[in-house]
C-alpha positions in Angstrom: -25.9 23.9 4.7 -22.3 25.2 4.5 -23.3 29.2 3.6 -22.9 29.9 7.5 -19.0 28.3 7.8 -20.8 25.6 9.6 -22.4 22.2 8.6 -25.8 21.2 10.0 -27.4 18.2 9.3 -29.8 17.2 6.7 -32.6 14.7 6.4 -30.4 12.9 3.4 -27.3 13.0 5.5 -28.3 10.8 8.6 -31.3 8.4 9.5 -34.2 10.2 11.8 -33.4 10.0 15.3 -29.9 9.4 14.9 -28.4 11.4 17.5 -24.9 9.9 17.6 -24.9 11.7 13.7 -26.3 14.8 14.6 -23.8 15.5 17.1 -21.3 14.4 15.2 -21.8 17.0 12.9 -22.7 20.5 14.8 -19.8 22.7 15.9 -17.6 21.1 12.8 -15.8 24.3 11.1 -15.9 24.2 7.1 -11.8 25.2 7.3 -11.2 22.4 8.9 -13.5 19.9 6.8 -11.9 21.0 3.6 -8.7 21.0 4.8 -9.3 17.1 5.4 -11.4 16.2 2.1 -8.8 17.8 0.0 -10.0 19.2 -3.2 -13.2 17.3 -3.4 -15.5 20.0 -1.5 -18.7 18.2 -2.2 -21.4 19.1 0.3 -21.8 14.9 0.6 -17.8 14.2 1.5 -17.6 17.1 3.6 -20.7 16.1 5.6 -19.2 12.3 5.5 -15.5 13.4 6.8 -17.0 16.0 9.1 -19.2 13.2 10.8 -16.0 10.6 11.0 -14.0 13.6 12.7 -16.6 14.5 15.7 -17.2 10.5 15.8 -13.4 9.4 16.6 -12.9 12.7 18.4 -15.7 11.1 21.5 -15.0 7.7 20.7 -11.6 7.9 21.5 -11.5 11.1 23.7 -8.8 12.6 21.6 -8.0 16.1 19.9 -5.8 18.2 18.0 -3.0 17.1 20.7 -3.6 13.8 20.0 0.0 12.9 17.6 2.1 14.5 19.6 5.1 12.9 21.8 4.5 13.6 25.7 8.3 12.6 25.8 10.0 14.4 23.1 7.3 17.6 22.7 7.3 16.8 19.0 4.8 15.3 16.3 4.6 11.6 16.5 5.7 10.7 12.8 3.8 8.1 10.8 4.4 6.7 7.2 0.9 5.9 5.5 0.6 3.9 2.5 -3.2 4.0 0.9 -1.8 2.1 -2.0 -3.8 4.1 -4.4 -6.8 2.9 -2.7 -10.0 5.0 -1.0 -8.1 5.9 1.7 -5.8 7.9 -0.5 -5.6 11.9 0.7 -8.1 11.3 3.2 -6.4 9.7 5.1 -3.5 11.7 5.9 -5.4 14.5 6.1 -7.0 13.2 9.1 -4.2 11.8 11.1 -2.5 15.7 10.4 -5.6 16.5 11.6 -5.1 14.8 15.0 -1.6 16.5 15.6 0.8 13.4 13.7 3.4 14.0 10.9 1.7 12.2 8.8 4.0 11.2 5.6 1.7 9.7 2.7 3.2 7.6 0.3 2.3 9.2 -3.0 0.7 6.5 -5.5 -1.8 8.0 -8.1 -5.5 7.2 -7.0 -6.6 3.5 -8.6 -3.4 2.8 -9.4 -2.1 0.4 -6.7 2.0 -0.6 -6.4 1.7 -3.2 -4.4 -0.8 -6.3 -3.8 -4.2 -4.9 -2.6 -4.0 -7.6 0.5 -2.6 -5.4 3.2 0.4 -8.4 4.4 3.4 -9.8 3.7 5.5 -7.9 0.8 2.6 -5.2 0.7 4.6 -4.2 3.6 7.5 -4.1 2.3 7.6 -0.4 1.1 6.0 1.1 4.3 8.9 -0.6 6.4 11.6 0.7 4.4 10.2 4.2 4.5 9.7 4.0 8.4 13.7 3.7 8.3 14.3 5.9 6.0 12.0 8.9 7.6 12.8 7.4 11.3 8.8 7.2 11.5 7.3 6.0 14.9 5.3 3.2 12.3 3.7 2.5 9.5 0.1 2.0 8.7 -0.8 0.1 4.9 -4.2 0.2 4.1 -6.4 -2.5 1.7 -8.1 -1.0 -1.3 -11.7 0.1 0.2 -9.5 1.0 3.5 -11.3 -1.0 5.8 -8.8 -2.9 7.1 -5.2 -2.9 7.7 -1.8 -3.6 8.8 1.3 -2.1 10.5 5.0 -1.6 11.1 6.4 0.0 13.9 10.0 1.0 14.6 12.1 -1.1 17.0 14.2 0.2 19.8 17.4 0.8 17.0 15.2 1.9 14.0 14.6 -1.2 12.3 10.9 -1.7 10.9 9.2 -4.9 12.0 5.8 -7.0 11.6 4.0 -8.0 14.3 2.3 -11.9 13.7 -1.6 -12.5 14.1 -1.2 -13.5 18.4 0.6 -10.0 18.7 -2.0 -8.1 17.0 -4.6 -9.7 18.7 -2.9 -8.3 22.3 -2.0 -4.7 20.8 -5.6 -4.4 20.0 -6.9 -5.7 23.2 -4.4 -3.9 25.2 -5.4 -0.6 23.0 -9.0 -1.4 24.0 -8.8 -1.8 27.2 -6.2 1.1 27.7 -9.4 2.9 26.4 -11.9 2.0 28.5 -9.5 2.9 31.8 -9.5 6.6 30.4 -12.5 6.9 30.4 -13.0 5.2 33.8 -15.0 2.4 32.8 -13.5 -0.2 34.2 -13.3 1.3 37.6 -15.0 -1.6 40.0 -16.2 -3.5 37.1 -15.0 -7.0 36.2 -14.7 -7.3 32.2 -14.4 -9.9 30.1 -12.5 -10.9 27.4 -13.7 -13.0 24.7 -10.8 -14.4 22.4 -11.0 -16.9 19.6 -10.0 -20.1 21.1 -6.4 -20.7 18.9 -5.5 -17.0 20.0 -2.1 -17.7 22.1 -1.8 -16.8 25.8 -0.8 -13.1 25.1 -4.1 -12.0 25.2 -4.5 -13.7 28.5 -1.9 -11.9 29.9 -2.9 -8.4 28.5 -5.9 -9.0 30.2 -4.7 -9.8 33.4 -3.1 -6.4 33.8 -6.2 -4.8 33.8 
């Protein structure tokens, strides 16, 4: 029901007993749903994007503060390229949302410039927009945005990939990074379960922790 500026939960919109859902979507403002969902004000999307936003905000512990630099008291910059895909508008919506310049690159929805397979020369136009905006990274989406890939910025500016074993330890380092934030590795022992192939950088991620 969006008549009062807020959005409250219906039967349709979540499974009974769903609490993680429900909380998700009190207390969510509908300036600040429609400012992520664009032009599509559908009571369905907003719901949807409304429930996403509370979700990563407890997941992750994060808010509007989130994008910004701690060093340089500025906007973290990011180049996004939805390739035309579902991700398109949403998705910089939300990461403005979270306090990053967020720079879409503009391709008309379902009309995709590059291969759909987020790798390889589908990168190719996100790194050489990271050097031209001097962006932090780049994030390219697949079509149905449910995975993805990324290009950061080295030390001089340059835009590089990261292969599969360095991925793997970014996303266990960011995981684990996590869980020390919100204290829950404090006296516990965790474990880290890695494909066997994976290289010894995940090993030594872990170790730190």
């Amino acid at each position: 029901d969006l008549r009062d500026g807020r959005v409250k939960p219906s039967l349709q919109a979540m499974d009974e007993g769903n609490e993680t859902r429900i909380r998700a979507l009190q207390n969510v403002s509908r300036q600040e749903i429609q400012r992520v969902v664009g032009r599509d004000r559908s009571r369905e999307k907003m719901e949807v994007v409304a429930g996403y936003m509370r979700f990563v905000r407890e997941t992750l512990l994060i808010d509007d503060s989130f994008g910004t630099s701690k060093q340089q008291d500025s906007r973290i910059k990011v180049v996004l390229d939805p390739n035309g895909g579902a991700a398109t508008g949403t998705y910089h919506y939300l990461m403005r949302t979270f306090g990053f310049d967020a720079i879409e690159i503009e391709t008309p929805l379902g009309r995709p410039a590059h291969r759909i397979e987020p790798a390889e020369e589908a990168l190719q136009i996100a790194k050489e927009r990271v050097e031209k905006e001097k962006a932090a990274f780049g994030s390219v989406v697949d079509f149905d945005a449910d995975r993805g890939n990324s290009v950061f910025a080295d030390a001089k500016g340059k835009a590089i990939e990261l292969d599969p074993q360095e991925v793997a330890a970014f996303n266990v380092a960011m995981m684990l990074s996590l869980y020390d934030l919100q204290g829950q590795l404090k006296g516990q022992k965790v474990a880290v379960v890695a494909h066997d192939p994976t290289s010894g950088m995940v090993h030594e991620v872990a170790k730190i922790f």
